[in-house]
C-alpha positions as CSV (number, residue, x, y, z in Angstrom):
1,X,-60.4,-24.7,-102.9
2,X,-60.8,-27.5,-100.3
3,X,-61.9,-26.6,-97.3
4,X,-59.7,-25.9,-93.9
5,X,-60.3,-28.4,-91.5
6,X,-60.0,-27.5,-87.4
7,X,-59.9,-30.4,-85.2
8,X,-60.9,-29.0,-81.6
9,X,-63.6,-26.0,-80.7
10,X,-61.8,-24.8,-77.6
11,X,-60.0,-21.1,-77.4
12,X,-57.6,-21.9,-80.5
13,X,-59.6,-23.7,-82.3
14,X,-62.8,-21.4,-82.5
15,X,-60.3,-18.1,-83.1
16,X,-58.5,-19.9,-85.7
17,X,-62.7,-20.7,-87.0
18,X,-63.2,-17.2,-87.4
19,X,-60.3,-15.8,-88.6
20,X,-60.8,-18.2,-91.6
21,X,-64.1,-17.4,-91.8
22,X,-64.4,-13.8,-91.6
23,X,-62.0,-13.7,-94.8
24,X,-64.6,-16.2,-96.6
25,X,-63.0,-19.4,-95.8
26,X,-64.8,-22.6,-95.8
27,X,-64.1,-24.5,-92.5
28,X,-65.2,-27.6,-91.5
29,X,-64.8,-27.8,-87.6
30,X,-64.5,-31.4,-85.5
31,X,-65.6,-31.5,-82.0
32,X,-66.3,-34.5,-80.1
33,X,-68.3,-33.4,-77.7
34,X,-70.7,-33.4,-76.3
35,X,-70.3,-36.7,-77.5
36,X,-67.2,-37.6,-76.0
37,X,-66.6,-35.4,-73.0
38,X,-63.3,-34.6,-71.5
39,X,-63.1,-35.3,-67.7
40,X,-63.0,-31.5,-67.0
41,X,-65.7,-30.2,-69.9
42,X,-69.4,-30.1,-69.1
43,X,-70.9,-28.1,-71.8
44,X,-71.7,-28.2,-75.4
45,X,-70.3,-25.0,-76.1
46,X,-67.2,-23.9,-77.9
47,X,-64.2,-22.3,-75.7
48,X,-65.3,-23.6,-72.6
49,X,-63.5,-22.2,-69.5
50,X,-62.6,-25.6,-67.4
51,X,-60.1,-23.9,-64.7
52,X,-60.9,-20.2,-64.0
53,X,-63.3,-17.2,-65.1
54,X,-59.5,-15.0,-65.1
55,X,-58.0,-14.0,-68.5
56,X,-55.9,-12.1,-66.1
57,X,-54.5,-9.0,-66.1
58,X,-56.0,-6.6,-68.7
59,X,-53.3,-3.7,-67.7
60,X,-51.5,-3.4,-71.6
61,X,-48.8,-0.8,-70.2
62,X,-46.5,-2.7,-68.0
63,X,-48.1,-6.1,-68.1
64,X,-47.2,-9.0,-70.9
65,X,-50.9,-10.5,-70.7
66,X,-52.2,-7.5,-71.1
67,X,-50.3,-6.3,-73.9
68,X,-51.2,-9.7,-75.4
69,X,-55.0,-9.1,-74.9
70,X,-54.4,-5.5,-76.9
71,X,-52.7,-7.2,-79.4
72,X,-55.5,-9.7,-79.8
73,X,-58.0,-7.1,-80.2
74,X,-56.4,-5.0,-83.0
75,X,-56.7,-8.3,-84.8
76,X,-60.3,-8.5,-84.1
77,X,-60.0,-11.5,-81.6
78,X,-63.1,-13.5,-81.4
79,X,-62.5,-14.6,-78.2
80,X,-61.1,-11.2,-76.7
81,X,-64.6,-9.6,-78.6
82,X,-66.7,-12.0,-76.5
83,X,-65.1,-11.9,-73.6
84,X,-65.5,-7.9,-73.5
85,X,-69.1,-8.4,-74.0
86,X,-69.4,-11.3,-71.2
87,X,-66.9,-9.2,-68.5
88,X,-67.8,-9.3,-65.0
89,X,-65.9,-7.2,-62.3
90,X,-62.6,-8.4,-61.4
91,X,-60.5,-5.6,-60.2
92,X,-57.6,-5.0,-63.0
93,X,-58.4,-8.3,-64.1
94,X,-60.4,-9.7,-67.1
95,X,-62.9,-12.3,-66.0
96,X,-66.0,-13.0,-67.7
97,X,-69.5,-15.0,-67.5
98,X,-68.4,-18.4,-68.3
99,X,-71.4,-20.0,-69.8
100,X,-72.3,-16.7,-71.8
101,X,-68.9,-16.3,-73.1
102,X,-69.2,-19.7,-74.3
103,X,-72.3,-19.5,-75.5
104,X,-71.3,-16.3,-77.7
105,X,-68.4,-17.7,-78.9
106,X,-70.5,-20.7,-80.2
107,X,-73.5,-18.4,-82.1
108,X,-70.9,-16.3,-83.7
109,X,-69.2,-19.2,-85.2
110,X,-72.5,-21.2,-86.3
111,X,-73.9,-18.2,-87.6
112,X,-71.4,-18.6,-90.4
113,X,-72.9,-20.4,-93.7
114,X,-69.6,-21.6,-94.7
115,X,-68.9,-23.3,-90.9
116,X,-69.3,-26.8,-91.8
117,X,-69.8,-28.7,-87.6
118,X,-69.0,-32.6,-86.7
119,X,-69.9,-33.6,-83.7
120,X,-67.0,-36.8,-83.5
121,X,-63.7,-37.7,-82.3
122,X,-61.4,-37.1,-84.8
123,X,-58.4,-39.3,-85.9
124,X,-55.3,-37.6,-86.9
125,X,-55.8,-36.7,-91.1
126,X,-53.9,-38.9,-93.9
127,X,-54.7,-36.6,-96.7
128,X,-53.2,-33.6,-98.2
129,X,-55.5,-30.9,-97.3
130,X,-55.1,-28.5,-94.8
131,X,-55.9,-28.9,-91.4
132,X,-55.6,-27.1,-87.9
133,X,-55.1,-29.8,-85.0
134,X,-55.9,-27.7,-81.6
135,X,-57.4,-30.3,-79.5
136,X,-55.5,-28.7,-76.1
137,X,-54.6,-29.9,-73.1
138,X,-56.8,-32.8,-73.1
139,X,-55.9,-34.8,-76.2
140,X,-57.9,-37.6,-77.2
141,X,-55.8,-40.4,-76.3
142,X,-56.3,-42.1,-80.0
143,X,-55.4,-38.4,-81.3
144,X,-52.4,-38.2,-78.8
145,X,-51.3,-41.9,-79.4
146,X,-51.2,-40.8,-82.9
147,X,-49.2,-37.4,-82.5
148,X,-46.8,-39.2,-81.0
149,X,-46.6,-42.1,-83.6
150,X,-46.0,-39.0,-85.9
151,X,-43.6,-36.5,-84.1
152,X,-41.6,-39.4,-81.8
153,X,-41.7,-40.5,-78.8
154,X,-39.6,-38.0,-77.2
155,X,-41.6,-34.9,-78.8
156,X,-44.8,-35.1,-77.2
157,X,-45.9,-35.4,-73.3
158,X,-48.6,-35.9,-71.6
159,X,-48.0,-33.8,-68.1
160,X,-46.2,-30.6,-67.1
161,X,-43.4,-31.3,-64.6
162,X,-42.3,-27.4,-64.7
163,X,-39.7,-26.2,-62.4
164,X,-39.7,-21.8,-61.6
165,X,-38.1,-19.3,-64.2
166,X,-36.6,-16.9,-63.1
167,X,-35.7,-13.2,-64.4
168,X,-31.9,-13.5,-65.1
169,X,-31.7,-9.6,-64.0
170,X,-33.8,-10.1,-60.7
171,X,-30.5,-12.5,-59.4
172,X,-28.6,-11.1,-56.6
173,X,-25.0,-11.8,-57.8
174,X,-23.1,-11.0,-54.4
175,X,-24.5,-14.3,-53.6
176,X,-24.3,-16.4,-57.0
177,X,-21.7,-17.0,-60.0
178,X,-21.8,-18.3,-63.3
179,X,-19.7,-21.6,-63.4
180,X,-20.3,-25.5,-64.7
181,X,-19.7,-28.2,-62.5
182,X,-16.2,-29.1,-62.8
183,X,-15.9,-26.0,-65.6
184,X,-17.4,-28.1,-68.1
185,X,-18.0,-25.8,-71.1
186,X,-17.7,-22.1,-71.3
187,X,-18.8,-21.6,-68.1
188,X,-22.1,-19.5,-68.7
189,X,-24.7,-22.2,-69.0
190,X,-25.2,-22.2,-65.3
191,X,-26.0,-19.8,-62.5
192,X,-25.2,-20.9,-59.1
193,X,-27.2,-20.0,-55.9
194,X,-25.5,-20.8,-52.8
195,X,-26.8,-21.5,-49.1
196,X,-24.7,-22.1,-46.1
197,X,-25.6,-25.2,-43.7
198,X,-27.9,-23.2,-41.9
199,X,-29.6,-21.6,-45.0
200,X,-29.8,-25.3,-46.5
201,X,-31.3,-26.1,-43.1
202,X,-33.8,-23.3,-42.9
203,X,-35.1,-23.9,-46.7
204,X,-35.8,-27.5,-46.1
205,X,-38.2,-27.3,-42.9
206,X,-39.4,-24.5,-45.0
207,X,-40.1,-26.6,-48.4
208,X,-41.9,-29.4,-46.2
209,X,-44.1,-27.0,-44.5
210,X,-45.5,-25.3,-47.5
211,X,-48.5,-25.5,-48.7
212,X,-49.4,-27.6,-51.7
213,X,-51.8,-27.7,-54.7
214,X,-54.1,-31.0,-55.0
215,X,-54.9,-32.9,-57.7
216,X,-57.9,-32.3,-59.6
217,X,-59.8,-35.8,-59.4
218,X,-58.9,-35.8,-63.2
219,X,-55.7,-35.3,-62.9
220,X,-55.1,-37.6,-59.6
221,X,-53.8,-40.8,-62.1
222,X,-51.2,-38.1,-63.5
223,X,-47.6,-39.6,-62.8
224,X,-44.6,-38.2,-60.8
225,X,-41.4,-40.0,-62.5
226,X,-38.8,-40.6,-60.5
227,X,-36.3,-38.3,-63.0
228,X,-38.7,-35.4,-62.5
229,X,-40.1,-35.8,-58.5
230,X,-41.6,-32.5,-56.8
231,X,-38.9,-31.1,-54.8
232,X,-40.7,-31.4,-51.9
233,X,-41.3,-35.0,-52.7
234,X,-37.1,-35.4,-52.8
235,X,-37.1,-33.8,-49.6
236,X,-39.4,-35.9,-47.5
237,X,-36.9,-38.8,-48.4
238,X,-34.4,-37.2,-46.4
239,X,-32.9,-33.8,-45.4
240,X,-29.7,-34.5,-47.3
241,X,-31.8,-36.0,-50.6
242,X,-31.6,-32.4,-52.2
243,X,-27.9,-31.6,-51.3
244,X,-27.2,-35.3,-53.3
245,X,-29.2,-34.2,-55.7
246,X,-30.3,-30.9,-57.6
247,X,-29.1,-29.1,-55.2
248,X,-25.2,-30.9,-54.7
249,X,-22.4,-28.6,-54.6
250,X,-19.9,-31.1,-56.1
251,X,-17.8,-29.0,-59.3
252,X,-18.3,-26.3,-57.9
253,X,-16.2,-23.4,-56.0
254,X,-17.8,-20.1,-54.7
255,X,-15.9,-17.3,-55.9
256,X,-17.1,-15.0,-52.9
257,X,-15.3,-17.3,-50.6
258,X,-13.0,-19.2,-52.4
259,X,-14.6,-23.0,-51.6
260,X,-17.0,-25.1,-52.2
261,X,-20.8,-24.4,-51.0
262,X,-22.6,-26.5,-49.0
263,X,-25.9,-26.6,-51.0
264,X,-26.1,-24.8,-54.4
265,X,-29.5,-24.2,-56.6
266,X,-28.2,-23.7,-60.2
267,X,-30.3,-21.8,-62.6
268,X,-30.2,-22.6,-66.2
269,X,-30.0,-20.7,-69.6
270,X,-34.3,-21.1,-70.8
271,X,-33.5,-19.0,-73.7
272,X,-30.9,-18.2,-76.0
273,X,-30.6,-15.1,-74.9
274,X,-30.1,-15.7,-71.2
275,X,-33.0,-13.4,-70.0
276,X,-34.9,-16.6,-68.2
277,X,-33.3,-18.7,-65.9
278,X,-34.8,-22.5,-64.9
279,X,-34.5,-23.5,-61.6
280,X,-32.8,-27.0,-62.1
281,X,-34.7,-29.7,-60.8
282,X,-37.5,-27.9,-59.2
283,X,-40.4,-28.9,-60.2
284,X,-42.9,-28.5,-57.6
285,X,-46.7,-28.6,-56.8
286,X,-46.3,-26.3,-53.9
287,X,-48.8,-23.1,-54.1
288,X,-47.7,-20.0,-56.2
289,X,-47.9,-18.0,-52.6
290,X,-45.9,-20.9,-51.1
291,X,-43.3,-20.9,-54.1
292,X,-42.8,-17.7,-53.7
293,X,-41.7,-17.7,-50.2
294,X,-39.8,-20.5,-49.8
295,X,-37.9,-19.4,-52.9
296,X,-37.0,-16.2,-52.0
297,X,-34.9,-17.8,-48.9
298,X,-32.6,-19.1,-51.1
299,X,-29.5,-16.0,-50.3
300,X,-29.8,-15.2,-54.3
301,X,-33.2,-14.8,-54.6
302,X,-33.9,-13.2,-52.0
303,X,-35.4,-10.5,-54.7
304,X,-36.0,-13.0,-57.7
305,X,-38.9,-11.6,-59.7
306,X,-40.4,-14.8,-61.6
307,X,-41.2,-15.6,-64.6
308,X,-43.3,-18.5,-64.4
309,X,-43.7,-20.6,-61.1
310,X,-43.3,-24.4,-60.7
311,X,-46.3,-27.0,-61.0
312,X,-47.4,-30.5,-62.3
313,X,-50.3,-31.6,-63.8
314,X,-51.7,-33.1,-67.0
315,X,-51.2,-31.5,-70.2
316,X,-50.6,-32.7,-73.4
317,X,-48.0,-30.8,-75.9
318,X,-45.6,-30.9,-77.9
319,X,-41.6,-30.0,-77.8
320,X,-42.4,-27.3,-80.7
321,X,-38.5,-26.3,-81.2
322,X,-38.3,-29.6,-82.6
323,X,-41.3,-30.6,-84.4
324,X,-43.2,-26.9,-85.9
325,X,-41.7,-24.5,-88.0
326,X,-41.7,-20.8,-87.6
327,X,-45.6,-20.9,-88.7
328,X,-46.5,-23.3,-86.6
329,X,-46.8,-26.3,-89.6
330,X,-45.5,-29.9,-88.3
331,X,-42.1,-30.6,-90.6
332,X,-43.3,-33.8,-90.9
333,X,-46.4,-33.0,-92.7
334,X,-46.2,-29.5,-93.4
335,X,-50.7,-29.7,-94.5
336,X,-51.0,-30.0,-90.4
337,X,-50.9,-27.0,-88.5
338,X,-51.4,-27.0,-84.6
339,X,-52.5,-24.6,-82.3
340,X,-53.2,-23.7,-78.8
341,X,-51.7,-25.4,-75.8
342,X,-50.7,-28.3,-77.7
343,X,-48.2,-26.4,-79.3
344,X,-46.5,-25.7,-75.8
345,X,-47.8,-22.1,-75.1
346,X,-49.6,-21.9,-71.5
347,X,-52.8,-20.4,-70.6
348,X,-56.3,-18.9,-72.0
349,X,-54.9,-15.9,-73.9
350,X,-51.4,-17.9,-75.2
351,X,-53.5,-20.7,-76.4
352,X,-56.1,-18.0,-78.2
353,X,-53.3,-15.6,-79.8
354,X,-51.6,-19.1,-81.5
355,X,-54.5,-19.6,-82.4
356,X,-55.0,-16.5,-84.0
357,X,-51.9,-16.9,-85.9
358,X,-52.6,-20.4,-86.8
359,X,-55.9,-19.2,-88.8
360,X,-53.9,-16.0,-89.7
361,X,-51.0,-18.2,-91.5
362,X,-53.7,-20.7,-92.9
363,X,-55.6,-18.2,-94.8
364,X,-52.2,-16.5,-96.0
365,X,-49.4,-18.8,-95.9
366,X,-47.1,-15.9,-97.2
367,X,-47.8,-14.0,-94.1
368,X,-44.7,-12.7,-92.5
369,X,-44.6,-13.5,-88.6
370,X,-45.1,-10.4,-86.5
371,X,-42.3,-8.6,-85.3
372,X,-40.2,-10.6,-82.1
373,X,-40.6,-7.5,-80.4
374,X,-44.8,-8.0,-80.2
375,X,-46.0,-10.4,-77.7
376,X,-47.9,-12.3,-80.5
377,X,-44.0,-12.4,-82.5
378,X,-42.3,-13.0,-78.7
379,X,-44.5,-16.1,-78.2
380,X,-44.1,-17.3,-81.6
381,X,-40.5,-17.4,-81.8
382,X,-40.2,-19.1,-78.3
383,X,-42.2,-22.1,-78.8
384,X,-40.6,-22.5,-82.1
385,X,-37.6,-21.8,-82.7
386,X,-35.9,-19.9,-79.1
387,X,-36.8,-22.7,-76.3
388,X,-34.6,-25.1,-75.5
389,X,-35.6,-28.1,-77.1
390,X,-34.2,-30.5,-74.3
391,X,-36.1,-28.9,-71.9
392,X,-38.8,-27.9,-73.7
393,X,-41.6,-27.0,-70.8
394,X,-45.5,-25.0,-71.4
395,X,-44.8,-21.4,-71.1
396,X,-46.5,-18.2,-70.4
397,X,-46.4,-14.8,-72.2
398,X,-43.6,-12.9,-70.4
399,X,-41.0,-10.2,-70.7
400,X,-38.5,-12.5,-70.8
401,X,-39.4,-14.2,-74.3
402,X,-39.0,-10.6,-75.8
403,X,-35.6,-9.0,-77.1
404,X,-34.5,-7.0,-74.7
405,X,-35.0,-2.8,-74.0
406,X,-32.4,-0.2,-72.7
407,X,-31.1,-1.5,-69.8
408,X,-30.2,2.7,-68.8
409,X,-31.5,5.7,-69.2
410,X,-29.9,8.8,-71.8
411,X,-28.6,10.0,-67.8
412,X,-26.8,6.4,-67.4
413,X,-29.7,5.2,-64.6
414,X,-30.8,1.6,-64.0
415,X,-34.2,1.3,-65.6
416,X,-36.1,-0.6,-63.2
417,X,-39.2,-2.3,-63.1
418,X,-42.6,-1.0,-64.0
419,X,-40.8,1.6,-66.3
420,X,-38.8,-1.0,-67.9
421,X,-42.2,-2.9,-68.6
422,X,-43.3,-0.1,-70.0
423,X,-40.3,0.0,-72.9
424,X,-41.7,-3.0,-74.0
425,X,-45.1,-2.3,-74.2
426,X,-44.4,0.5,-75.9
427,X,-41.7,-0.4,-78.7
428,X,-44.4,-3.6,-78.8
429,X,-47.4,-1.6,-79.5
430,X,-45.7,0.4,-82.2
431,X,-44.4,-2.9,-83.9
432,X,-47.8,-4.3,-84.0
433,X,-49.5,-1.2,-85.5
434,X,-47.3,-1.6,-88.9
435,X,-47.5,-5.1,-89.0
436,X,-51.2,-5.1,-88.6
437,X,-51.6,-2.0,-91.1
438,X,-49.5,-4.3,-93.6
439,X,-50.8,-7.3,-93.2
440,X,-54.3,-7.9,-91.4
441,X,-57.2,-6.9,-93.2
């Protein structure tokens, strides 16, 4: 049996490591540094930390992070087992000791006999074995130059521009409509927001005033194209810019007062299912606390609970709808199996739990997926097989990606909120337990 090769020792990497090895696979595992540093890395060690000490929330009862760090533990998580043991006190949060998490991620790994470690930069493999690429957010450029020559042009990027999601059922409706500019369609793909002259007014001294995230210094060559500008970039052009732009109201006629707005902010369908809505054209490097507020002035969302919020920065991924199959193989060359944020998850935990799965599916290529209604199976399926591939942006483990709960109680009632979060959990939790009982030893 040739052994498994991993290209990368961050988070996905190093789970996908043990997961192989724990079971008695052989792995060889690439990493070019500290040969080759990234501009954020600093360290030997594997599963560096670069942005934040926060694995965020731990709270696994109404809270999708959280859910996905219990998850990761009942599979006996490396990472989620070291970053127990390396906590520090953050409130509700779990943050850890960055250097000793590292540190302990790296002993476990070498203490291994059958962990085989190169210390190089790796080209993209031209044999038939198998191989786990999870190389992250910070590509090689050879190996990125490379993924793209392989996957297309169009199927790998090199920066987020993402615009806000938005919870389809946190939309005040008395102020939008579901309509296509010039009723294009079947008239569902798009969810208009309107604002009156004032409103429009109102949001765009607003936008221009908020505050904004700077560049890292590695991240200050990053570009803005003009097809996807910051939308407070668009503004400082000119007050009107939006209102000719993402935001025109041409196509379009309120139904709630029979004409045509004078701004309009259209959501679009993220997911198949309609649960997520994209704020068209969005994209923004405003602060989350900014985003927030500025957002909610817009009549419609006045009460929008969000999914994921808007940024821009370097990244490297690809559009996985298109180019991985359901276990997270390349269709081009079904040996190669990626992992981590490359694969189009966001964050620490996401780019760990494909990870997981990535070592999980290697070691038993039979495996069935875990259950949609898990927030391992919800992530899964989204960067697969439920995003849209056109607009294919890094996402975040939220409610949203899962299918949906009981919108009412047995007494016909609204189920709102943290009770609603907690159907999930819940139905999630019990999914898990007979997948993991069937299939992780």
């Amino acid at each position: 049996m040739h052994a498994i090769t991993i290209i990368g020792a961050g988070l996905a990497g190093s789970e996908a490591a043990y997961q192989l090895l724990k079971r008695g696979f052989s792995v060889r595992l690439v990493e070019m540094r500290p040969d080759k540093m990234t501009p954020a890395h600093t360290t030997k060690w594997f599963g560096e930390l670069v942005c934040s000490n926060s694995l965020r929330s731990d709270d696994n009862a109404s809270n999708a992070v959280g859910l996905l760090h219990d998850e990761l533990r009942r599979c006996d998580s490396l990472i989620m087992r070291c970053a127990d043991a390396c906590a520090v006190p953050a409130g509700g949060a779990l943050a850890v000791n960055r250097e000793d998490f590292a540190r302990m991620i790296t002993e476990t790994l070498t203490a291994f006999d059958t962990l085989t470690l190169e210390t190089r930069e790796a080209d993209l493999p031209t044999d038939d074995t198998p191989y786990i690429i999870a190389t992250g957010p910070l590509t090689s450029d050879k190996m990125a130059a490379d993924l793209q020559r392989l996957t297309g042009e169009q199927s790998l990027h090199f920066f987020d521009a993402v615009a806000p999601i938005v919870f389809a059922d946190s939309v005040d409706m008395a102020h939008a409509w579901y309509q296509s500019r010039y009723d294009k369609g079947d008239g569902t793909d798009y969810l208009n927001c309107a604002l009156t002259k004032q409103e429009y007014g109102d949001f765009i001294d607003a936008l221009l005033a908020g505050a904004r995230v700077a560049f890292r210094d590695w991240e200050k060559d990053t570009p803005y194209f003009e097809g996807c500008l910051p939308v407070e970039v668009m503004a400082e052009r000119g007050r009107d810019t939006l209102r000719f732009g993402p935001m025109k109201p041409v196509g379009l006629t309120n139904p709630h007062e029979g004409r045509r707005p004078y701004a309009v902010v259209q959501l679009r369908k993220e997911n198949r299912a309609g649960t997520l809505m994209n704020m068209v054209g969005f994209q923004t490097k405003m602060t989350y606390g900014a985003q927030k507020e500025v957002f909610r002035m817009i009549p419609a969302l006045r009460h929008a609970e969000f999914a994921r919020l808007g940024g821009i920065h370097r990244n490297t991924f690809v559009c996985g709808p298109k180019v991985l199959d359901a276990r997270l193989t390349l269709r081009k060359r079904p040996n190669i199996r990626l992992a981590g944020q490359l694969t189009g998850c966001e964050g620490y935990v996401e780019s760990t739990a494909v990870g997981l799965l990535a070592g999980l599916f290697s070691a038993s290529p039979a495996m069935p997926a875990p259950p949609r209604e898990t927030a391992l199976g919800a992530m899964l399926t989204h960067i697969t097989q439920e995003a849209n591939a056109d607009t294919f942006q890094p996402m975040n483990i939220n409610f949203g990606l899962f299918p949906e709960v009981a919108a009412l109680d047995p007494a016909g009632k609204k189920i709102r909120g943290a009770d609603r979060k907690k159907l999930y959990t819940a139905r999630a939790k019990d999914a898990l337990r007979r997948w993991v009982e069937k299939n992780v030893q």
